[in-house]
C-alpha positions in Angstrom: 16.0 16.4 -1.9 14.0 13.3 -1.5 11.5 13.2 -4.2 8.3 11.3 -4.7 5.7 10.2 -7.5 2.2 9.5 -7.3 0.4 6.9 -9.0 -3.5 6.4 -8.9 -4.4 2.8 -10.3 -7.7 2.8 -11.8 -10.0 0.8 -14.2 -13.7 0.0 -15.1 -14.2 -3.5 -14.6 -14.5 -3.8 -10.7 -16.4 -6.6 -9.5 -18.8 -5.1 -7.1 -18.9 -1.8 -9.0 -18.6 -1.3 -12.8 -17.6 1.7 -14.1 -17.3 3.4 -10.8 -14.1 5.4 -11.3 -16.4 8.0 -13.7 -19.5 8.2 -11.7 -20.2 11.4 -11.0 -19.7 13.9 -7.5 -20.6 17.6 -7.9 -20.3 17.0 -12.0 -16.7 15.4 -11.7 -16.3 11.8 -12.0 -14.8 10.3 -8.9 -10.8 9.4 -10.5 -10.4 12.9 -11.3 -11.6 14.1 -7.5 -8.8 11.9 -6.2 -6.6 13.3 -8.9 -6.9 16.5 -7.8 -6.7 15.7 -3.9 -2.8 13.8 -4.8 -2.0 17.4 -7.0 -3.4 19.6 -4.2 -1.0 17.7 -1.5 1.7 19.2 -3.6 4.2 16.0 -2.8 5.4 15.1 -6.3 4.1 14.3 -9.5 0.5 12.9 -10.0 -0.1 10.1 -12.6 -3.5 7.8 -13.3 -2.5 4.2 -14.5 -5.1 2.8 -16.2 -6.5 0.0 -18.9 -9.5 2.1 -20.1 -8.9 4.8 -22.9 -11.9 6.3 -21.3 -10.6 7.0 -17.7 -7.5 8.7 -19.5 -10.1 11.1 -21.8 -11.8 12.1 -18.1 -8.7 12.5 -16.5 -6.9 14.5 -19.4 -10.7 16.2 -19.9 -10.1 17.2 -16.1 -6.7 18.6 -15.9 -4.9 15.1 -14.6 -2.1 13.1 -16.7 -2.8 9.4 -17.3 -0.8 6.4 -18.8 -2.5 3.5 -20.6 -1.6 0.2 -19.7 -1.7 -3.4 -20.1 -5.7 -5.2 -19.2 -3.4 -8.4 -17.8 -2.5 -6.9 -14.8 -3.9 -8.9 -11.1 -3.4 -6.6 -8.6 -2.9 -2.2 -8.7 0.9 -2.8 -7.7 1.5 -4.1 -11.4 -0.6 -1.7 -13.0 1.5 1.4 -11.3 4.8 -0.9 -11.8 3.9 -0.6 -15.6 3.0 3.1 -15.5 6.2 4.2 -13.3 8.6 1.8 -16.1 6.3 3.8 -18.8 7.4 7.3 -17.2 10.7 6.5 -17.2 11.3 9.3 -14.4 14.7 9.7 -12.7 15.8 10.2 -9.3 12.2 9.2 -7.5 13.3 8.2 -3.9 9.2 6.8 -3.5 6.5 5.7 -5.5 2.9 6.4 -3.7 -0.1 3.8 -4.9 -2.9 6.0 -4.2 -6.5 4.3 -4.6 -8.6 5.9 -7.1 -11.7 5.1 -5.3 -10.9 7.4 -2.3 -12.1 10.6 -3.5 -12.0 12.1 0.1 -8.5 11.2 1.0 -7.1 13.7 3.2 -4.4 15.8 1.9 -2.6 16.3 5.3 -2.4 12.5 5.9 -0.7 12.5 2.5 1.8 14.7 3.6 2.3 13.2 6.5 3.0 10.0 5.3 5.4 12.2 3.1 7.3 13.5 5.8 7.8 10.3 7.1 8.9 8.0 4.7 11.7 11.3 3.7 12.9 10.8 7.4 13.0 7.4 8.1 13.4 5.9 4.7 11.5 2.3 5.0 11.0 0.1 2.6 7.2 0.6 2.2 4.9 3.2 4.2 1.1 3.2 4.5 -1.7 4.3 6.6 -3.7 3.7 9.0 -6.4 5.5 11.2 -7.8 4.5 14.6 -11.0 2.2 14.8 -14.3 4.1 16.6 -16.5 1.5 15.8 -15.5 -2.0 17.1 -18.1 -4.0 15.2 -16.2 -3.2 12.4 -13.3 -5.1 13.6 -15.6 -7.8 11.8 -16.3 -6.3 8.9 -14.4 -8.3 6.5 -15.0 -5.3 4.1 -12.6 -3.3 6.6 -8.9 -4.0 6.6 -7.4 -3.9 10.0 -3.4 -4.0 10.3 -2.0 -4.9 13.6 1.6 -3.2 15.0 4.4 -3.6 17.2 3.4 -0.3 18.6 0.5 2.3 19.2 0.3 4.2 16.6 0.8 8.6 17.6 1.5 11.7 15.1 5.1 11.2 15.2 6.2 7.3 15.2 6.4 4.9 12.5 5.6 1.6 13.8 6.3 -1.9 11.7 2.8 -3.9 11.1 2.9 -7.0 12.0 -0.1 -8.4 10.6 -2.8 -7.5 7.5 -6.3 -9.1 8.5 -9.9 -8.7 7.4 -11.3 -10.5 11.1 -10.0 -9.9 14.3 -11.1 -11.4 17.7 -8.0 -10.5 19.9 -8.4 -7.2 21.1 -5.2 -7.0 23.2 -3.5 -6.2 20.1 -2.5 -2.7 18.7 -5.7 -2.7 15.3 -6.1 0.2 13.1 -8.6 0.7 10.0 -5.8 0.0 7.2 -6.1 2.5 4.9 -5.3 1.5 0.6 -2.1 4.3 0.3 1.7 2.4 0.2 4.8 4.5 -0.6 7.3 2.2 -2.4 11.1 2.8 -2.8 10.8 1.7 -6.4 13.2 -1.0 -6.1 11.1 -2.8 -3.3 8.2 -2.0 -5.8 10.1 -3.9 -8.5 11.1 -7.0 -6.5 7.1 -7.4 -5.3 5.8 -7.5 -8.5 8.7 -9.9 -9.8 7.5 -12.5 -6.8 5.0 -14.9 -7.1 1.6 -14.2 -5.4 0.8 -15.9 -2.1 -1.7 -18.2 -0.8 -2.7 -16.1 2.4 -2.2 -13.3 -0.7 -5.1 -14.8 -2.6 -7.0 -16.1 0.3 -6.9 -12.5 2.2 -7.3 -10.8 -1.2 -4.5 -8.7 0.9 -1.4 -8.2 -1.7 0.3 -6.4 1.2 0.5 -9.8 2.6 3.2 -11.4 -0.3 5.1 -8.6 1.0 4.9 -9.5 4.4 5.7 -13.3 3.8 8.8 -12.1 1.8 10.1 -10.1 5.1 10.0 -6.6 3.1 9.2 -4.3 6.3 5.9 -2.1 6.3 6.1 1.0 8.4 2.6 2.4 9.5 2.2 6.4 9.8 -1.2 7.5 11.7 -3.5 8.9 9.4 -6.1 11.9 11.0 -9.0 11.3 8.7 -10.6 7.8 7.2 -12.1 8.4 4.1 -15.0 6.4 2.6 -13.9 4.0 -0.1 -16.4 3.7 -2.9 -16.5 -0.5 -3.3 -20.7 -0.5 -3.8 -23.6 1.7 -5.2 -24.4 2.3 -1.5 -21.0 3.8 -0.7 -21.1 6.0 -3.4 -24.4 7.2 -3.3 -23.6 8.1 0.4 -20.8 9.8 -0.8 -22.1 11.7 -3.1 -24.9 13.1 -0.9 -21.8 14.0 1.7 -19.9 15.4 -0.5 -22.3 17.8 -2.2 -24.2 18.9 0.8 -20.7 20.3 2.2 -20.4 21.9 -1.3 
């Protein structure tokens, strides 16, 4: 039976938003909600890798498992890298890189990205959910992939392209969502390459991927969550999320 690991990167020292993984939602900081949405879609093991002693307190505190790791790291892929070579767990077909910032991920897209990746077997699966606003195809803050196909419940299409801007709308664009699933090998050989200019440029690491022909299959995702990258986002959030509490 295929099995799979999850692995939520997470640290204090974001740019636009400083200590956000512990702010607060409903009394529970905002790493250990997206903890417990990755345990609740009962797909494998859940794991926080982090630099910060005091995300793994909150996360232990809350009923998660966390691995300390190494403040060098450039880019989440390295820090999970670290934290699955730290596990040392056997016979994991995928690794899933789960953003800690998404506390309303939706547990059926999980799964659903789950399901495909055990049928198809590609070398990296992710996420993405239709656009119903079009001015946000320029929102920079708003990844959009482009694929070979349109995207339905049951296909798997290959993306063809990672961009924060598009202006050609005869194109197949979807709101990328943050979630890859990794056969750990292809995890391994990413982190071993050098990172690209259109890499740093984009401030896309998808895109060294890309530019190193390792395929990306895209799976339709149902739901878009909110990511939390400003105060703004998160105080909107938080007055979402506790008004449907």
């Amino acid at each position: 039976m295929s099995k799979t690991v999850i692995l939520i990167p997470s640290r204090l020292s974001a740019t636009r938003l400083p200590g956000k993984p512990l702010l607060k939602i409903n009394g529970i900081s905002i790493i250990s909600h997206v903890v417990k949405k990755a345990k609740d879609a009962d797909i494998g093991e859940v794991y926080v890798a982090t630099e910060d002693k005091d995300i793994v307190d909150d996360v232990n505190l809350n009923g998660g498992k966390a691995i300390l790791t190494s403040n060098k790291h450039k880019t989440g892929s390295d820090r999970i890298f670290e934290c699955f070579e730290k596990l040392d767990l056997k016979d994991i077909d995928y690794v899933i890189n789960l953003q800690g910032d998404e506390p309303n991920i939706d547990i059926d897209d999980l799964k659903h990205l789950n399901k495909l990746i055990k049928l198809n077997k590609p070398e990296i699966g992710t996420l993405a959910s239709k656009i119903q606003d079009k001015s946000n195809l320029n929102n920079e803050n708003i990844v959009k992939v482009i694929t070979d196909k349109k995207i339905d419940d049951e296909n798997f299409p290959i993306a063809l392209d990672f961009k924060r801007i598009v202006d050609n709308l005869n194109l197949n664009i979807y709101h990328h969502l943050g979630v890859y699933a990794y056969k750990p090998n292809v995890l391994k050989k990413i982190i071993e390459l050098k990172q690209t200019n259109n890499e740093i440029k984009n401030r896309l690491e998808q895109l060294r991927a890309m530019e190193n022909r390792i395929k990306i299959n895209v799976a339709l995702a149902n739901f878009c969550p909110v990511g939390v990258d400003t105060m703004e986002d998160y105080l909107e959030l938080k007055k979402k999320l506790e008004y449907k509490s």
